[in-house]
N, C-alpha and C positions, 0 to 999 in steps of 0.2 A: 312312152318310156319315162319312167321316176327315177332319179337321181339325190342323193341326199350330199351335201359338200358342209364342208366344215373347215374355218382356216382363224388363225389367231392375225388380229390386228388388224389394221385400216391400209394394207397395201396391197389387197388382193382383188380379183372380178368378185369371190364372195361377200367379201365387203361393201362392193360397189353396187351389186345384185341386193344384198340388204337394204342398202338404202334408200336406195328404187320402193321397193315394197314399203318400208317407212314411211317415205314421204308421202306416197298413193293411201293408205289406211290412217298415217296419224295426223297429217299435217293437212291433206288436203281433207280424210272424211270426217275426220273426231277437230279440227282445226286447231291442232296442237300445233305453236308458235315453233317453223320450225331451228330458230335460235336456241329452244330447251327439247328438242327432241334429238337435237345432234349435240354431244355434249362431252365431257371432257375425259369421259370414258372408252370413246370411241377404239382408241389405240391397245385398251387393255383387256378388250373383249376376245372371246373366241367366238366364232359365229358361225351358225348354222339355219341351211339353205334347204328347202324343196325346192325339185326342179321338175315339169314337166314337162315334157320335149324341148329340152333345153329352156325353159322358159324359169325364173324363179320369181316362184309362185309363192311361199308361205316363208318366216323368218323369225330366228331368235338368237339372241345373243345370252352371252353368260359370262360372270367375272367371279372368281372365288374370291371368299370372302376371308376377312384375316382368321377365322377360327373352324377353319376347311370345310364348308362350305361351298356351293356355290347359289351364286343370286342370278338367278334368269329374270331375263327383261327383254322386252321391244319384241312380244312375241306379235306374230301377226300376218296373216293372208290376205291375198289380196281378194276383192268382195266376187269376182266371177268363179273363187275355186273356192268357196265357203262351201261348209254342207258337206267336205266329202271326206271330213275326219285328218285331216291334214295338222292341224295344230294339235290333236292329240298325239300325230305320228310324230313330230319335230318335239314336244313334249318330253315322250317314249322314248327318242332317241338321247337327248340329251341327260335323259335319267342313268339311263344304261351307260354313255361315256362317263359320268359322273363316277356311278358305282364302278364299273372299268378303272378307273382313275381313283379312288378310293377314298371319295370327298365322302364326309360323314351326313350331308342335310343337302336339299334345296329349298331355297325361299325366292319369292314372288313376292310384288305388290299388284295382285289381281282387281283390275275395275269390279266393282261392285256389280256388275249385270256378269260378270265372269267368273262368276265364284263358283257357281255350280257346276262349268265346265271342268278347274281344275281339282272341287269337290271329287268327280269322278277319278280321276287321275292321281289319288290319294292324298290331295293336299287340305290340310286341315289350316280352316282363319285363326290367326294368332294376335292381340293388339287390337287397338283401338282402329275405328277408323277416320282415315286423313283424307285430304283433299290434296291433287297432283296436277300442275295445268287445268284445273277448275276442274277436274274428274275426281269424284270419290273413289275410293280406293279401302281395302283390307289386305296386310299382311299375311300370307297362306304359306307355310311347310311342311316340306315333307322329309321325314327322316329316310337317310338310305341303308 
């Protein structure tokens, strides 16, 4: 059974199911420090969860940006549910609440080996690219 949940702020299970996922893909597999992977942001996000049998499995948050927008970040599956298009679907959804909600763009700071993934997903690299917790990185958007 898949379940999708979605809840604003740091005082929910979806929250808490986020960071589970977090910690397991960025801190312990990419060994992103996790004093910069939980950050000051946390409170102002809204977040969104894949669940398989109750289980959450895939994760992304999103915070609009001052010029309505929204900025997704912390996307990420955990490595035994990779492969089954899962980050496209939590992707897809949060497009959809976006445009539902009638934010005019999304932007990403996509790792450099990820760019083709959200190349698919219509997101065009914008900007130079930077380095994030020692990860390269390009800027990608997509208008809505």
């Amino acid at each position: 059974m898949k379940e999708i949940k979605h809840s604003r702020g740091a005082d929910s299970d979806v929250y808490q199911d986020s960071l589970k996922i977090r910690k397991a893909v960025f801190v312990k597999e990419q060994g992103v420090p996790q004093n910069l992977e939980i950050d000051d942001s946390e409170n102002k996000c809204t977040y969104f969860n894949i669940y398989l049998n109750h289980q959450a499995v895939a994760t992304a948050r999103f915070s609009p940006t001052e010029d309505n927008g929204v900025h997704i970040q912390r996307v990420a599956v955990l490595k035994d549910f990779r492969q089954q298009q899962l980050g496209s679907e939590l992707i897809e959804i949060i497009i959809k609440y976006a445009r539902e909600n009638n934010y005019s763009y999304a932007i990403l700071g996509a790792q450099n080996h990820a760019q083709e993934f959200y190349k698919k997903l219509g997101f065009d690299v914008v900007g130079e690219q930077y380095t994030e917790v020692g990860i390269q990185h390009h800027d990608m958007k997509l208008n809505l």
